[in-house]
ChimeraX commands (.cxc) that place a marker at each C-alpha (Angstrom):
marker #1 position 34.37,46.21,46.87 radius 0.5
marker #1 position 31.52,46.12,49.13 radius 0.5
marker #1 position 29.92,42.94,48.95 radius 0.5
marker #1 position 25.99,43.77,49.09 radius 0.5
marker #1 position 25.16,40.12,51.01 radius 0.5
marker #1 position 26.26,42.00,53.71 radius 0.5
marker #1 position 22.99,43.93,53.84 radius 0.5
marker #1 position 21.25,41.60,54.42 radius 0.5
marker #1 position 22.11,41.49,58.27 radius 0.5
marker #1 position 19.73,43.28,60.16 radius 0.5
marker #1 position 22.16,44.69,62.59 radius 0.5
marker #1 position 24.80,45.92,59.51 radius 0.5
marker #1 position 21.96,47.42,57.81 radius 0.5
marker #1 position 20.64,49.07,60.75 radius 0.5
marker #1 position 23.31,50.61,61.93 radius 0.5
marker #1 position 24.84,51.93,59.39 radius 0.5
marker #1 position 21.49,53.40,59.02 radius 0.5
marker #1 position 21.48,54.82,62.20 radius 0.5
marker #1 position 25.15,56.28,62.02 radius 0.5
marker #1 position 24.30,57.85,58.72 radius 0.5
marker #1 position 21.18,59.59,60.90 radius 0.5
marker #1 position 23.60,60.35,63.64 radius 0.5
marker #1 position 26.36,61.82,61.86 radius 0.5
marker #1 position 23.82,64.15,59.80 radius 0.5
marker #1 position 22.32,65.94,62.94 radius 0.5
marker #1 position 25.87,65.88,64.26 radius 0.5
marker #1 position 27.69,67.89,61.53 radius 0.5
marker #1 position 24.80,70.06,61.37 radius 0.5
marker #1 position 24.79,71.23,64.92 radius 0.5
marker #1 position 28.56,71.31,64.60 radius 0.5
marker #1 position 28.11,73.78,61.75 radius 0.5
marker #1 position 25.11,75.91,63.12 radius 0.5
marker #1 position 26.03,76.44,66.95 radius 0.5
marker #1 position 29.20,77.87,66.34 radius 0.5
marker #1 position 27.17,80.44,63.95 radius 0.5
marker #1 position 24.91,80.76,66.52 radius 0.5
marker #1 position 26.98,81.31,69.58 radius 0.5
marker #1 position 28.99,83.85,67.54 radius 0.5
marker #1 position 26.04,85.37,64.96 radius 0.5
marker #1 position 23.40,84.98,66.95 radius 0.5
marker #1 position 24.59,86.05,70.94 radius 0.5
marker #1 position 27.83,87.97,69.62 radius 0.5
marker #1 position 30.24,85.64,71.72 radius 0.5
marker #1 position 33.93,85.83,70.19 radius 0.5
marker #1 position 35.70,82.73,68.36 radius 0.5
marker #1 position 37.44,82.16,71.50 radius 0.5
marker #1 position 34.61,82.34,73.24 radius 0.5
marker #1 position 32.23,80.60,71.61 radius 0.5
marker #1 position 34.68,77.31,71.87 radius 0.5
marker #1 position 34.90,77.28,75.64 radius 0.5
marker #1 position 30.96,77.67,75.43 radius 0.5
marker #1 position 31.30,74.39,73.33 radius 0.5
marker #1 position 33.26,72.73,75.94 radius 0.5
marker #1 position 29.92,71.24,77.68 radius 0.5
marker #1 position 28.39,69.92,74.54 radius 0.5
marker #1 position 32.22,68.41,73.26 radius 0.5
marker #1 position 33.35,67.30,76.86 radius 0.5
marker #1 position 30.84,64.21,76.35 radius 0.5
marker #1 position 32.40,62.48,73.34 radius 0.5
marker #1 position 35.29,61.74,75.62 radius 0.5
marker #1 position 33.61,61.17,78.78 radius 0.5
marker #1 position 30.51,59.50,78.07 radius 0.5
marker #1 position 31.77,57.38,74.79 radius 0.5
marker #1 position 34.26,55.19,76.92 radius 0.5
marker #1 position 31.21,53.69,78.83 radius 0.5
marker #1 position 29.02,53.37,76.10 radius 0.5
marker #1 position 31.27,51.32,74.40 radius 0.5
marker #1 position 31.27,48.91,77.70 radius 0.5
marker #1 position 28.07,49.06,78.24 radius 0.5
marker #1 position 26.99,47.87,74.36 radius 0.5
marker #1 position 29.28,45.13,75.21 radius 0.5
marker #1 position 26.78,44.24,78.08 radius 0.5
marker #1 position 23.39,44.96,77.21 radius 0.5
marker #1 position 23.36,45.33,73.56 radius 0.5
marker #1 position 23.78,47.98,71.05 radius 0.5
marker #1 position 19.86,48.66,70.24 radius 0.5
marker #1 position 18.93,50.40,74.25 radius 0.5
marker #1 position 21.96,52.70,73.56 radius 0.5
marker #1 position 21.36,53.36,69.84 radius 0.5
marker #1 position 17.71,54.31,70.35 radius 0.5
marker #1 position 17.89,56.36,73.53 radius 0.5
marker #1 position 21.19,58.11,72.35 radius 0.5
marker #1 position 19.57,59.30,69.37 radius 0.5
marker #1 position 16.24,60.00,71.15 radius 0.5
marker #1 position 18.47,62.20,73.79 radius 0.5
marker #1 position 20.24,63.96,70.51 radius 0.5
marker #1 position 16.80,64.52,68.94 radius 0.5
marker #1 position 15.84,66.04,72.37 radius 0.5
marker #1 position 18.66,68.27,72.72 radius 0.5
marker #1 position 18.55,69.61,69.60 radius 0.5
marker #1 position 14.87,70.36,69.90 radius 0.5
marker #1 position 15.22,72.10,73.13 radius 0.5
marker #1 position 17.45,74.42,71.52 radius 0.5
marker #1 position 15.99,75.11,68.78 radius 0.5
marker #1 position 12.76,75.90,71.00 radius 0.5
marker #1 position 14.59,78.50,73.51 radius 0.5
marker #1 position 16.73,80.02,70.49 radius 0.5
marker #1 position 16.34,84.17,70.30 radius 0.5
marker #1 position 19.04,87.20,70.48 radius 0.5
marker #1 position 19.34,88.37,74.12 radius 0.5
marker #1 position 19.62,84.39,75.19 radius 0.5
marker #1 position 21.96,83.64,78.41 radius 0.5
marker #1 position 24.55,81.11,77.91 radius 0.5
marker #1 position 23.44,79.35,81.26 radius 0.5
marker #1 position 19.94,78.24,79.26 radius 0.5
marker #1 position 21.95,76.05,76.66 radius 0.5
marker #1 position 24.18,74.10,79.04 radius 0.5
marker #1 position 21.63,71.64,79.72 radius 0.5
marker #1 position 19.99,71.19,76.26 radius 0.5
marker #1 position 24.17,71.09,74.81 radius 0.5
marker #1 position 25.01,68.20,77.37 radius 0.5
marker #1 position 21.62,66.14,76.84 radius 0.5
marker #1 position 22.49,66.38,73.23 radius 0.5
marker #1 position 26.15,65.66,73.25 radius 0.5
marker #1 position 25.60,62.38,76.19 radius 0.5
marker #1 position 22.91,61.23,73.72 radius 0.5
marker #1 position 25.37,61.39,70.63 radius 0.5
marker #1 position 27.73,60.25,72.93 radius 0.5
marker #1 position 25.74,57.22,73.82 radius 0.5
marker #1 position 24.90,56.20,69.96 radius 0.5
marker #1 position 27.95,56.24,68.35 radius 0.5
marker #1 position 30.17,53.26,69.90 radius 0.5
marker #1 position 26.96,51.69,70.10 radius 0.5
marker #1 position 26.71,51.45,66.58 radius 0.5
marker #1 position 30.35,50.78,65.37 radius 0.5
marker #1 position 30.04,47.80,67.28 radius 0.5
marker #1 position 26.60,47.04,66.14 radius 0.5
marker #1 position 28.06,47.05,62.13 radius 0.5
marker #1 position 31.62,45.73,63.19 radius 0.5
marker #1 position 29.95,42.48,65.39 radius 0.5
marker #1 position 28.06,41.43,62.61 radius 0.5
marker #1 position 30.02,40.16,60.01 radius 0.5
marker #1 position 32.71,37.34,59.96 radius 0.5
marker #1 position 36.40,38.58,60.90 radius 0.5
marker #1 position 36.93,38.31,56.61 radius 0.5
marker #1 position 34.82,41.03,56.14 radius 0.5
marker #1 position 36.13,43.45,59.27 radius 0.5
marker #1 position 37.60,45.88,57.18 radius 0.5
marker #1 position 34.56,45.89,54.65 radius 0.5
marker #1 position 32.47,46.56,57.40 radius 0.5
marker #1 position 34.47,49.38,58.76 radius 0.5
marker #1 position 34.53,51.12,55.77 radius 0.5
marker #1 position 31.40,51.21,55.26 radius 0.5
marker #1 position 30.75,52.45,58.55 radius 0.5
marker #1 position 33.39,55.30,57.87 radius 0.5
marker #1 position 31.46,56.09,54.56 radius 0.5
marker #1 position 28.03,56.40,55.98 radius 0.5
marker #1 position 29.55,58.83,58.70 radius 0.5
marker #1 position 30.84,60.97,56.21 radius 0.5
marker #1 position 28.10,60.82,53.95 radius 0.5
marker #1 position 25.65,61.46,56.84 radius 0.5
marker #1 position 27.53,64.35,58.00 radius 0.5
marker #1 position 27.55,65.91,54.50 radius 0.5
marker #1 position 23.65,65.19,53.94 radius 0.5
marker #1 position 22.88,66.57,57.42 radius 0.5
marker #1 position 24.45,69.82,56.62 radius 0.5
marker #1 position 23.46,70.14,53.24 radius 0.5
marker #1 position 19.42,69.45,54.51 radius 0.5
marker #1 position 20.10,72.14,57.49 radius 0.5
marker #1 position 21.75,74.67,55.48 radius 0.5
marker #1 position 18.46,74.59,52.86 radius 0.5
marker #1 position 16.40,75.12,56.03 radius 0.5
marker #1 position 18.18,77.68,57.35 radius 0.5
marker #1 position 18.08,79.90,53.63 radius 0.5
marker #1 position 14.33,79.20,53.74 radius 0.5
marker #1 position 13.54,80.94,57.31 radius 0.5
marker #1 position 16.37,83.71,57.84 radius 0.5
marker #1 position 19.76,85.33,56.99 radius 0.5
marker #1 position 22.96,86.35,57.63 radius 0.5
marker #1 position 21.95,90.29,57.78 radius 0.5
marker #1 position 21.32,90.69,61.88 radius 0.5
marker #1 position 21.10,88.21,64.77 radius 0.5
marker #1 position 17.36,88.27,65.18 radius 0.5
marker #1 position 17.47,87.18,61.19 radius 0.5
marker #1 position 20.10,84.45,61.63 radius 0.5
marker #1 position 18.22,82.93,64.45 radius 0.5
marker #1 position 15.14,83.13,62.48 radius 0.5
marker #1 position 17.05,80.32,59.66 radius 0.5
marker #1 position 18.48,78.61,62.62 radius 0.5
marker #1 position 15.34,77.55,64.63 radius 0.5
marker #1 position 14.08,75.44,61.29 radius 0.5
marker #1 position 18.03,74.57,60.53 radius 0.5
marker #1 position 18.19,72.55,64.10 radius 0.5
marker #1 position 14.42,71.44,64.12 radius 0.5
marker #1 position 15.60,69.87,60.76 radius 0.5
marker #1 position 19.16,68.22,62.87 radius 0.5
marker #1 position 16.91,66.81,65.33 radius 0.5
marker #1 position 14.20,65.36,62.90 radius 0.5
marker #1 position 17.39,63.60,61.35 radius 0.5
marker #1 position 18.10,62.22,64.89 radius 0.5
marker #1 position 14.94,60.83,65.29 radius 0.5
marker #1 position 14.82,58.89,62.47 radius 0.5
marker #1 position 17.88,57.34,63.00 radius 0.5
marker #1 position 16.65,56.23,66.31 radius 0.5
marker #1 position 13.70,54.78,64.04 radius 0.5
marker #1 position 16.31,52.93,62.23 radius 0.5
marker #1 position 18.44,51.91,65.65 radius 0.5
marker #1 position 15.29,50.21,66.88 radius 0.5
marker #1 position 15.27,47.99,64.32 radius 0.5
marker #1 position 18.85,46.23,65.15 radius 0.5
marker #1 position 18.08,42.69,66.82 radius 0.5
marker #1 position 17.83,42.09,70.48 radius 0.5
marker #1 position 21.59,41.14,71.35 radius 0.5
marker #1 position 21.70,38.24,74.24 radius 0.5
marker #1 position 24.80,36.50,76.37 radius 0.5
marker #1 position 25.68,34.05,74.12 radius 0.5
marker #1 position 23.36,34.73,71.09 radius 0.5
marker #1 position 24.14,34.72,67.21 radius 0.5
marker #1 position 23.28,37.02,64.75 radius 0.5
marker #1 position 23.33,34.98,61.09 radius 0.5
marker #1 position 23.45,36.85,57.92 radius 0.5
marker #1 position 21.12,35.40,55.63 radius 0.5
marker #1 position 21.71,34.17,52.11 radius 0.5
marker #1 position 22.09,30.41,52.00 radius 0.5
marker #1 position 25.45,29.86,50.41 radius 0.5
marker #1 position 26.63,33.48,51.02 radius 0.5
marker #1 position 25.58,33.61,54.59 radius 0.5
marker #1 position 27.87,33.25,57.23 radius 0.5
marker #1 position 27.60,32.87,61.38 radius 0.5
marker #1 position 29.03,35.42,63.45 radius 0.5
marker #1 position 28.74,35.64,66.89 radius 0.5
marker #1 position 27.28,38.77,68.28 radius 0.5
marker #1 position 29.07,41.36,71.00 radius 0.5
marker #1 position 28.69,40.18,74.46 radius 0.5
marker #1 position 29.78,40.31,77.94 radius 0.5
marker #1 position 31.74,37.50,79.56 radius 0.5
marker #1 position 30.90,36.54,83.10 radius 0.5
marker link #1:1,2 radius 0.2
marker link #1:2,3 radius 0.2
marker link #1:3,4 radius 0.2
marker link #1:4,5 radius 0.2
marker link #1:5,6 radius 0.2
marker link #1:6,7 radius 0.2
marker link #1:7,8 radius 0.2
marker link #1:8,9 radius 0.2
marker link #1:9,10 radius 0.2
marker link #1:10,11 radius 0.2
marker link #1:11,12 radius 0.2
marker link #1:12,13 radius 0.2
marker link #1:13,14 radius 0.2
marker link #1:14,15 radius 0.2
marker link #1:15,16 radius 0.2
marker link #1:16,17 radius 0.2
marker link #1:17,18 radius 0.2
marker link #1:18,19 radius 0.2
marker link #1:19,20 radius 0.2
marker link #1:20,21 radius 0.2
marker link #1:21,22 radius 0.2
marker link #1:22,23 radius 0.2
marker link #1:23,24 radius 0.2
marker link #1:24,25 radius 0.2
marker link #1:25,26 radius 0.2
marker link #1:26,27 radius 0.2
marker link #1:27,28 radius 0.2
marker link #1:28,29 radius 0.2
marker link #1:29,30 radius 0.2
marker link #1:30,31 radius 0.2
marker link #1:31,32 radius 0.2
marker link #1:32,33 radius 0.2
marker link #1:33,34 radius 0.2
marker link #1:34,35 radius 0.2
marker link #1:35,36 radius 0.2
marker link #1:36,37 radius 0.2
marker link #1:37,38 radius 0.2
marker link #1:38,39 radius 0.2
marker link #1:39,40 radius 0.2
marker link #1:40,41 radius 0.2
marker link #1:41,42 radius 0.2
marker link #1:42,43 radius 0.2
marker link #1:43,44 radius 0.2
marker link #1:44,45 radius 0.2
marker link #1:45,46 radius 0.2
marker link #1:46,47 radius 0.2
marker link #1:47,48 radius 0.2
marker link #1:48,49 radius 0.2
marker link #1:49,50 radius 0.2
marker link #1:50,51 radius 0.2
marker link #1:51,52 radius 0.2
marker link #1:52,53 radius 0.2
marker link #1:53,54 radius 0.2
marker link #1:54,55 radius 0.2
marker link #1:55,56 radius 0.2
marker link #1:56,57 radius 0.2
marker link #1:57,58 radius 0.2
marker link #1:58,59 radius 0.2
marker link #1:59,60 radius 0.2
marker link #1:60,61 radius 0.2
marker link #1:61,62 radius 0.2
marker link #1:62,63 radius 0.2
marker link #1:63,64 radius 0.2
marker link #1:64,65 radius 0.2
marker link #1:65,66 radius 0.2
marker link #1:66,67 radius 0.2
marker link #1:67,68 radius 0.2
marker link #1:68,69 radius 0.2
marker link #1:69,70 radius 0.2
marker link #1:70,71 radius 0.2
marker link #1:71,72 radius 0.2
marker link #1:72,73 radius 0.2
marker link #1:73,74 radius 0.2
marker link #1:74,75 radius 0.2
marker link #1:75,76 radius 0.2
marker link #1:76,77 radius 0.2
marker link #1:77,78 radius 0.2
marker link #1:78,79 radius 0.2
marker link #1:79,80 radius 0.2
marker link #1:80,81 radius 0.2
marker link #1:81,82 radius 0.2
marker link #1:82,83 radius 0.2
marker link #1:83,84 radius 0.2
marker link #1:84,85 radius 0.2
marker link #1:85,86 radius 0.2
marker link #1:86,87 radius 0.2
marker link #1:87,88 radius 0.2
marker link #1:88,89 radius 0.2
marker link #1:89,90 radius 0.2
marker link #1:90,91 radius 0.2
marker link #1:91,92 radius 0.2
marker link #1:92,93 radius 0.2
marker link #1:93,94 radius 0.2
marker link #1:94,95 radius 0.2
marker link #1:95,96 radius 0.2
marker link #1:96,97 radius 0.2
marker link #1:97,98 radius 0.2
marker link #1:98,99 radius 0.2
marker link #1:99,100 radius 0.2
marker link #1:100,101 radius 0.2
marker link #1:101,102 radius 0.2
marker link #1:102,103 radius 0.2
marker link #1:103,104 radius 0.2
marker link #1:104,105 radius 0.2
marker link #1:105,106 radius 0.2
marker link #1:106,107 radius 0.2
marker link #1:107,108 radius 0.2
marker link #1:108,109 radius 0.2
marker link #1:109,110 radius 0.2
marker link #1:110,111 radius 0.2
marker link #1:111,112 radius 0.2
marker link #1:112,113 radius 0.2
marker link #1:113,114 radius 0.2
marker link #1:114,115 radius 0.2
marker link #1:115,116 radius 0.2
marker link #1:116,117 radius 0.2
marker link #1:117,118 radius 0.2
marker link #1:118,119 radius 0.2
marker link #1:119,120 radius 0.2
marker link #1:120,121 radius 0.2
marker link #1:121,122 radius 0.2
marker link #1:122,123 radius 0.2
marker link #1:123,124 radius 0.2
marker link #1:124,125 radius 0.2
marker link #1:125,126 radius 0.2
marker link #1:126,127 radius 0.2
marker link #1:127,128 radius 0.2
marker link #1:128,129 radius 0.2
marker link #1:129,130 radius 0.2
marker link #1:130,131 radius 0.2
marker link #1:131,132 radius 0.2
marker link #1:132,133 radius 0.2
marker link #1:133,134 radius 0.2
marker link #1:134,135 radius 0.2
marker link #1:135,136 radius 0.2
marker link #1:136,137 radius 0.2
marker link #1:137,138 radius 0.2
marker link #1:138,139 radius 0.2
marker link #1:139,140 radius 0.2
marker link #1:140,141 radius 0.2
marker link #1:141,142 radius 0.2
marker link #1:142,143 radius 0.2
marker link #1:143,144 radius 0.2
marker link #1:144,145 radius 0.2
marker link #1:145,146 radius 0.2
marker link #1:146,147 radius 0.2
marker link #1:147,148 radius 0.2
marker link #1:148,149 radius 0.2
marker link #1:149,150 radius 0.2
marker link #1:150,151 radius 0.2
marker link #1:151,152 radius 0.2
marker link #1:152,153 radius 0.2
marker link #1:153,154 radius 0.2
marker link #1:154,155 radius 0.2
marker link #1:155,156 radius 0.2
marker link #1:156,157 radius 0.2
marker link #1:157,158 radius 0.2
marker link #1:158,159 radius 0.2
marker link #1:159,160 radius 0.2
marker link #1:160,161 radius 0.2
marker link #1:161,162 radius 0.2
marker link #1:162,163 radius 0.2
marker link #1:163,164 radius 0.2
marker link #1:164,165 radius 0.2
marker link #1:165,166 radius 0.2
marker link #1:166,167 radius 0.2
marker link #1:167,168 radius 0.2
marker link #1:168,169 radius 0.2
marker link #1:169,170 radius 0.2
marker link #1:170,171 radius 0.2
marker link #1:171,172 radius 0.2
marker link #1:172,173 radius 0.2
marker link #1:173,174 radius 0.2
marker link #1:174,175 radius 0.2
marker link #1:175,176 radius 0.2
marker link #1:176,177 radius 0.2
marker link #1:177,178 radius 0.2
marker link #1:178,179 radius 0.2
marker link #1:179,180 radius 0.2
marker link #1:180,181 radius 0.2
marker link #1:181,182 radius 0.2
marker link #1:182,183 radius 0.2
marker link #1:183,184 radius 0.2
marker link #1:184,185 radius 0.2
marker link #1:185,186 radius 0.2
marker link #1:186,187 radius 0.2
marker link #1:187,188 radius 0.2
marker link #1:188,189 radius 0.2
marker link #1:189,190 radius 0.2
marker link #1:190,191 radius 0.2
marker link #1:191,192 radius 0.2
marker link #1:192,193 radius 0.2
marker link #1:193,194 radius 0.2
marker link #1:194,195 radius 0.2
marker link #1:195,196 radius 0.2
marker link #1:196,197 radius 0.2
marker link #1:197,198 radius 0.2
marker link #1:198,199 radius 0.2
marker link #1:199,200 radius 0.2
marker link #1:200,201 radius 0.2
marker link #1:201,202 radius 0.2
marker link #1:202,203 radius 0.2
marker link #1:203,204 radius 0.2
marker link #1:204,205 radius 0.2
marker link #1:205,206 radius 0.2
marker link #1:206,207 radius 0.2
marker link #1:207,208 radius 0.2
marker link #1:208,209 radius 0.2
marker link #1:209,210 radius 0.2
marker link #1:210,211 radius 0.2
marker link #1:211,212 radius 0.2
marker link #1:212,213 radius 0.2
marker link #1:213,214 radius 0.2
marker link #1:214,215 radius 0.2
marker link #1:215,216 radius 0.2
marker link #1:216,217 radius 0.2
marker link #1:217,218 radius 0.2
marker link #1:218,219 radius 0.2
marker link #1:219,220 radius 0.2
marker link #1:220,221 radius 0.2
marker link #1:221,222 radius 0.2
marker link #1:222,223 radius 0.2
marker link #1:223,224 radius 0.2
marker link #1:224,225 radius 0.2
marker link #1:225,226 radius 0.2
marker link #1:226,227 radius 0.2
view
């Protein structure tokens, strides 16, 4: 159903790569800051989602011009300093993380993170969408879909096995003790994946990106801005 010739562009490869890395660090964050917020500082349900609000406001704010902006200078620049700006994020948190913590120290880490998500993710739909032939669209969307999913499934799988090895559910002080290694762990997946986003070609005005293969390989013509 997936036809593996596809692979062999660098761009599909890498960003689907770099999605899967995104999405992991994602969900996990998702899953542990909620915990945190409510766990951890003792904020209510309610609460804790307005405290969210920073962090979420991004996807819908940021995303928009991202998705111009690939269309301009390229998909890699976004990719890689989206998921560096994640990585960062998540770090920073995990670094100021104790019981007693004010809400006012996490607003800048949660909006560094969520802009740097923010950043990566049109950035690489159009990286795997623009580089295969309009046949193979859908293909190449679903495979983009899967690798989100999967991501986001691997990401919390690796945090929650962090998080059992360094704390507990039993008081705040031990729930932040799992969730320090839990988001170090989110933000190591980050960085990879702006490993992997580094990788996608240099994408020019007027440039092609061919998928190799002889027979199998077909031309497509890469994102760009029109003058």
């Amino acid at each position: 159903m997936l036809p593996m010739r596809l692979f062999r562009s660098r761009a599909f490869s890498a960003g689907n790569a770099a999605i899967f890395c995104t999405f992991g660090a994602l969900f996990a964050a998702v899953f542990f800051f909620a915990q945190f917020l409510q766990s951890g500082l003792g904020y209510s349900p309610l609460s804790t989602g307005l405290r969210l609000l920073p962090w979420t406001a991004t996807f819908i704010s940021i995303a928009p011009i991202a998705g111009a902006m690939a269309d301009r200078i390229g998909e890699r620049p976004l990719m890689t300093t989206g998921l560096v700006l994640q990585a960062a994020g998540l770090a920073w948190v995990a670094a100021i993380a104790k019981t007693g913590l004010t809400y006012s120290d996490l607003i800048a880490p949660l909006i560094l993170g969520g802009v740097g998500v923010s950043l990566a993710i049109p950035a690489a739909q159009n990286s795997v969408v623009g580089s295969v032939d309009d046949d193979d669209l859908g293909k190449a969307a679903g495979a983009n879909s899967m690798m989100r999913e999967l991501g986001g499934v691997f990401g919390v799988a690796v945090a929650v096995a962090a998080f059992a090895g360094g704390g507990h559910y039993g008081s705040p002080a031990t729930f932040i003790d799992g969730f320090r290694p839990a988001i170090v762990a989110a933000a190591a997946i980050s960085a990879v994946g702006a490993v992997a986003a580094s990788l996608l070609p240099t994408r020019r005005r007027g440039s092609e990106d061919v998928l190799t293969g002889g027979v199998t390989g077909g031309v497509v013509v890469a994102s760009e801005a029109v003058a």
